[in-house]
C-alpha positions as CSV (number, residue, x, y, z in Angstrom):
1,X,87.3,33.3,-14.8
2,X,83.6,33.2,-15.7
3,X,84.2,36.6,-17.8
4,X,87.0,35.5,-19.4
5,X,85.2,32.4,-20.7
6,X,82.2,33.9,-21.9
7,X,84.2,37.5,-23.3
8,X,85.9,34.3,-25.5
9,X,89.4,35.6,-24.3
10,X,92.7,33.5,-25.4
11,X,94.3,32.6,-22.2
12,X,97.8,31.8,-23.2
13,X,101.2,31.0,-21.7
14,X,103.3,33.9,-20.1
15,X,105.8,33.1,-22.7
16,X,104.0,32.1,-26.0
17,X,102.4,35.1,-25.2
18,X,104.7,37.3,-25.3
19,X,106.6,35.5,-28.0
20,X,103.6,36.1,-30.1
21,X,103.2,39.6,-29.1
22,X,106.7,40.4,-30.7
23,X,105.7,38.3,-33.6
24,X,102.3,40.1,-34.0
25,X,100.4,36.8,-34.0
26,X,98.2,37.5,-31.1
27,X,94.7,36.3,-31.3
28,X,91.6,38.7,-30.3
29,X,91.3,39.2,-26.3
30,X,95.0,37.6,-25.9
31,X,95.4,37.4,-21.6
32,X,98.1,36.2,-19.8
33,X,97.3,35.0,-16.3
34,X,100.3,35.9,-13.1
35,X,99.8,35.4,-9.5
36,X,102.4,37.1,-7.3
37,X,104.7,36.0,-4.4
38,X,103.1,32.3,-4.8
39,X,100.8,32.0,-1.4
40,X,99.8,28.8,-0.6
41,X,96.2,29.8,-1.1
42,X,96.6,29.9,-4.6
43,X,97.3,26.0,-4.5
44,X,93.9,25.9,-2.3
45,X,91.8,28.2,-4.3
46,X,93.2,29.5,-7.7
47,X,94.0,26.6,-8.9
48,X,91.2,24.4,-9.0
49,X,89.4,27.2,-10.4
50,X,92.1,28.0,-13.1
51,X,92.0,24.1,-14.1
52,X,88.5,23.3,-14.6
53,X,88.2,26.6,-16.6
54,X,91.3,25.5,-18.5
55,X,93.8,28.5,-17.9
56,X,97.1,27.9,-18.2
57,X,99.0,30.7,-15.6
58,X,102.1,31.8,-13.9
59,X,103.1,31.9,-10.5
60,X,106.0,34.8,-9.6
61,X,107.4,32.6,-6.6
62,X,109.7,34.6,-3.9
63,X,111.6,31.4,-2.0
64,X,112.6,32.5,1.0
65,X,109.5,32.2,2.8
66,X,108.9,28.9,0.8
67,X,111.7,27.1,2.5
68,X,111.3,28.7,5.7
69,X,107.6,27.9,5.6
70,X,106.6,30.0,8.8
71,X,103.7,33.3,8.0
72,X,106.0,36.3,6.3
73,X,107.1,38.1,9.0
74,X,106.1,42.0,8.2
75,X,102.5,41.4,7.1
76,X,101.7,38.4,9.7
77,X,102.2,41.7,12.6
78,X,100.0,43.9,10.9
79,X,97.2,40.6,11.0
80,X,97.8,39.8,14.5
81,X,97.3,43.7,15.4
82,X,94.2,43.8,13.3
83,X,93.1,40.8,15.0
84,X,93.9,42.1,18.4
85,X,91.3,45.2,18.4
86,X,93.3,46.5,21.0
87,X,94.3,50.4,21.0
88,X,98.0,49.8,22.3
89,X,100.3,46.9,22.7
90,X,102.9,46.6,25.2
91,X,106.6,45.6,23.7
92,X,108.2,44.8,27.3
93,X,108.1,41.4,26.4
94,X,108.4,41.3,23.1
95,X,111.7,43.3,22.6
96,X,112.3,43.9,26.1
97,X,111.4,48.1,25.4
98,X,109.5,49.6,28.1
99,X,106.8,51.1,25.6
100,X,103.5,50.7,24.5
101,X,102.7,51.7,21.3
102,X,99.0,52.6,19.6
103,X,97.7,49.8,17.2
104,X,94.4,50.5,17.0
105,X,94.6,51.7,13.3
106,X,95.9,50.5,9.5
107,X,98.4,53.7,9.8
108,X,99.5,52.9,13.6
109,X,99.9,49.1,12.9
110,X,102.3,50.1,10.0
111,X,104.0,52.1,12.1
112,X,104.7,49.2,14.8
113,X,105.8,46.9,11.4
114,X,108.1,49.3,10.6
115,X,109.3,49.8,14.4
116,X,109.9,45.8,15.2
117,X,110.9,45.3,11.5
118,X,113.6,47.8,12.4
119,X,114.4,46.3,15.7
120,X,115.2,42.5,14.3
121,X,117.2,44.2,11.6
122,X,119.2,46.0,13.9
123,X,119.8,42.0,15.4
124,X,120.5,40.8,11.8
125,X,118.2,38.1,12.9
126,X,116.7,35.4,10.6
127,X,113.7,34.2,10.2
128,X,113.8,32.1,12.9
129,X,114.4,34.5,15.3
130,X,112.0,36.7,13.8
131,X,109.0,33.7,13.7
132,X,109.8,34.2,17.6
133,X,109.1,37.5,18.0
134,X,106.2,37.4,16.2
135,X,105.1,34.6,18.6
136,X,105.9,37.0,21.3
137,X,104.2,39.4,19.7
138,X,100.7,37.7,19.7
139,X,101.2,37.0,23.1
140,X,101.5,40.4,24.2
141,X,98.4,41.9,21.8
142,X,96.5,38.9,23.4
143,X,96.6,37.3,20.0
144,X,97.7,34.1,20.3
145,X,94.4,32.1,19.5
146,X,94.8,34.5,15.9
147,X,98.2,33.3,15.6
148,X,97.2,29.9,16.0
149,X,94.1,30.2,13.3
150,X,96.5,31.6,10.8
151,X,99.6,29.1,11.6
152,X,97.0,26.1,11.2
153,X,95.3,27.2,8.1
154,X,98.4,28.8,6.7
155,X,96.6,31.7,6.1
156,X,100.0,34.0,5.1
157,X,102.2,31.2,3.9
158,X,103.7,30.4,1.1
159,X,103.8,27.1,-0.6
160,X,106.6,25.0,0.0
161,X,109.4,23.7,-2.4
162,X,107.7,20.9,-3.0
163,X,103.9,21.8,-3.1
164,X,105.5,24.2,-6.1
165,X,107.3,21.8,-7.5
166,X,103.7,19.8,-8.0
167,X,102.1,22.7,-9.5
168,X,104.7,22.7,-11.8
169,X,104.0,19.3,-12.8
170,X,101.0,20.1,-13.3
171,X,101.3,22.8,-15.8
172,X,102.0,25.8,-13.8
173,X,104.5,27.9,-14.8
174,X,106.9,29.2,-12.0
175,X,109.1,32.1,-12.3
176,X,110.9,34.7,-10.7
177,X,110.2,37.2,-7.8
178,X,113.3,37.7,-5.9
179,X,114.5,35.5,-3.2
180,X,113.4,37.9,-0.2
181,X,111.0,39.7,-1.8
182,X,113.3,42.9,-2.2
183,X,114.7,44.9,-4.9
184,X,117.8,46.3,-3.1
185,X,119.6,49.6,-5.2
186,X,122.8,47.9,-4.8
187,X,123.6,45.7,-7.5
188,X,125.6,43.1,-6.4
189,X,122.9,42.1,-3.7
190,X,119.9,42.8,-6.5
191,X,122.2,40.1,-8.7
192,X,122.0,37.8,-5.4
193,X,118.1,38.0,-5.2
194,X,117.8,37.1,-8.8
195,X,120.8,34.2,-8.5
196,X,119.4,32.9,-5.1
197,X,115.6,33.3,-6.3
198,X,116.5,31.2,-9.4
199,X,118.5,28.7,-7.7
200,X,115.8,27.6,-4.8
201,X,113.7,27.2,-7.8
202,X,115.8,24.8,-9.8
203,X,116.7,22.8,-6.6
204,X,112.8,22.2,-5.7
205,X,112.2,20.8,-9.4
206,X,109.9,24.3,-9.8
207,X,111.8,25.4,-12.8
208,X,114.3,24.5,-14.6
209,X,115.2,27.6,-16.0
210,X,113.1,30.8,-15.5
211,X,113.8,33.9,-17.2
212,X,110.5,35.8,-16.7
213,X,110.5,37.8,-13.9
214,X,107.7,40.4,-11.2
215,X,109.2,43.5,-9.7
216,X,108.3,42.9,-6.0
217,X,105.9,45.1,-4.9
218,X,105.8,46.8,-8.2
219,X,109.0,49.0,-7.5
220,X,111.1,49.7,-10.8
221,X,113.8,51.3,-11.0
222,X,116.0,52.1,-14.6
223,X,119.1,50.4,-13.2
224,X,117.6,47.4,-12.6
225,X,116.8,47.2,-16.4
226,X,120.4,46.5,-17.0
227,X,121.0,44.2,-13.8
228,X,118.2,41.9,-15.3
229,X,119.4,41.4,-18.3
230,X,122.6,40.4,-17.0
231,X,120.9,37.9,-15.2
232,X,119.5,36.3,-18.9
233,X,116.0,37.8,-17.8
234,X,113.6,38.2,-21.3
235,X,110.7,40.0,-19.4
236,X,109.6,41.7,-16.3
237,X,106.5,42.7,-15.0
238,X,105.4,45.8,-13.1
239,X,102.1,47.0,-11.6
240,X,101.7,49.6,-13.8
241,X,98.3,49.6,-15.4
242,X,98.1,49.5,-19.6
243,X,98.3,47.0,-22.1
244,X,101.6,45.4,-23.6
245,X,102.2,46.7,-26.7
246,X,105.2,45.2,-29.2
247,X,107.2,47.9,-29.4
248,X,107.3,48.6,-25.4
249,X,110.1,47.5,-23.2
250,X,109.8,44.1,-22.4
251,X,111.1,44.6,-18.8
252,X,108.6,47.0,-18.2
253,X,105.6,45.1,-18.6
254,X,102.0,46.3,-17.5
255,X,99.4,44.9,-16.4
256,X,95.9,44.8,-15.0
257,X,96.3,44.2,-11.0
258,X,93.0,42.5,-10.1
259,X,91.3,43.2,-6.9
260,X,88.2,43.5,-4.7
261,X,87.0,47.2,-6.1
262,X,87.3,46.2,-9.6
263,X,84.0,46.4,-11.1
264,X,83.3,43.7,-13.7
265,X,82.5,46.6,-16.3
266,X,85.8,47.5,-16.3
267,X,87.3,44.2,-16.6
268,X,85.4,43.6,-19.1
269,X,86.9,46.9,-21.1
270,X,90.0,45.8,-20.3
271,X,89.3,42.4,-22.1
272,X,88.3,44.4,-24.9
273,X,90.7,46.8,-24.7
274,X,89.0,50.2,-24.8
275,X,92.0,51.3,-22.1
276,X,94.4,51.7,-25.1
277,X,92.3,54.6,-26.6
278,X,92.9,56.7,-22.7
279,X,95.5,58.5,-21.4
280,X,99.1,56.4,-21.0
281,X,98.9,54.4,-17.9
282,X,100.2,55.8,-14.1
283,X,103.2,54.2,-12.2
284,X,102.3,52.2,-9.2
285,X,104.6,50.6,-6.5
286,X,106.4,51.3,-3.2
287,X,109.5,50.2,-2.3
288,X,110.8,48.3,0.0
289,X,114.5,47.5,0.6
């Protein structure tokens, strides 16, 4: 935020920027601001920062986890396994297998994700039943004080309908990220996440009518192009590192994906935008179904 103020960028509106980027009335350093999956940390932390600097931003706000408000499921595992330090855990009482599997690294602790992620598919469960197992979980990995921490803080939560629908009064923008967090290839259940996405969002008083939507994860695929346009979407917005240029597909946006590593050199050349003058941009994302 402090670069942005003092490189002078225009921090503007999702839409009016992108409005103005058809119309070719950008100002210099134009930047749009969007925060994906809408965690309740950015309530706690990006938002008092983005007011008192001024920055107007959006939130891409997947809704299933909002009004379920429990820690997401798949990465809350890989925490409590981290948290363990443990080299194994035993799953006897967690799914009633008489295995232990290894944990005691980022690629083993996908691995048992994947497994018990697999195994509360397989018993269609919900959330609920799934908020139990991860309970059982901890308990097993001796990680129950861990699970406590992160249920109290609400560490890997996301805000609730109405904490978003707050935010929005207050000038955040809220928009679309699917319902589950999933971009299935089928198209009648990709039209569901959109529809049930869009609804929860209505209902809360987040939005009354978003159209502007972030490809979970940063999968794309070209038949969802036509699937969100049927749904009345006007842009979407990948992971894919560039600039957004006029004459580019509007539901193929890229983007700058800020993180830890990122030196503020390159920021700044971003702000600038010395990238356009490289190489076209790589494709980044992984799919999950």
């Amino acid at each position: 935020m402090e670069l942005l103020a003092s490189l002078g960028a225009n921090v503007l509106p999702l839409g009016e920027s992108l409005d103005r980027l058809r119309a070719g009335t950008l100002p210099p350093r134009a930047v749009a601001l969007t925060f994906d999956d809408g965690f309740f940390d950015f309530q706690e932390r990006a938002w008092p920062l983005l007011r008192r600097y001024g920055f107007p931003a959006t939130v891409y706000l997947t809704t299933y986890y909002s009004g379920f408000n429990r820690p997401i499921f798949g990465i809350a595992v890989s925490y409590l396994l981290w948290a363990s330090g443990r080299a194994a855990v035993p799953l006897n009482d967690v799914t009633g297998e008489d295995i232990s599997l290894p944990c005691g690294n980022a690629s083993a602790r996908n691995a048992v994700r994947a497994h018990l992620e697999a195994h509360a598919d397989s018993k269609e469960w919900g959330g609920a039943e799934r908020d139990q197992l991860l309970s059982r979980l901890a308990a097993a990995a001796g990680a129950s004080a861990a699970e406590a921490n992160l249920r109290q803080r609400r560490m890997l939560h996301l805000l609730t309908p109405e904490e978003s629908s707050a935010l929005a009064a207050q000038g955040v923008d809220m928009q679309l990220h699917t319902h589950r967090h999933r971009t299935p290839l089928n198209h009648a259940l990709f039209i569901r996440e959109i529809e049930d996405n869009r609804r929860a969002l209505q209902q809360s008083g987040a939005s009354a009518g978003p159209s502007h939507f972030c490809y979970p994860s940063g999968v794309h695929e070209a038949d969802f192009l036509p699937w969100l346009r049927e749904c009345g979407i006007a842009s979407a917005t990948t992971c894919d590192t560039g600039l957004a240029l006029a004459d580019e597909e509007p539901l193929l946006l890229p983007r700058l994906v800020d993180f830890s590593l990122l030196k503020p050199l390159e920021f700044e050349a971003w702000i600038a935008g010395a990238p356009a003058l490289l190489p076209r941009r790589t494709r980044h994302g992984y799919r999950i179904v």
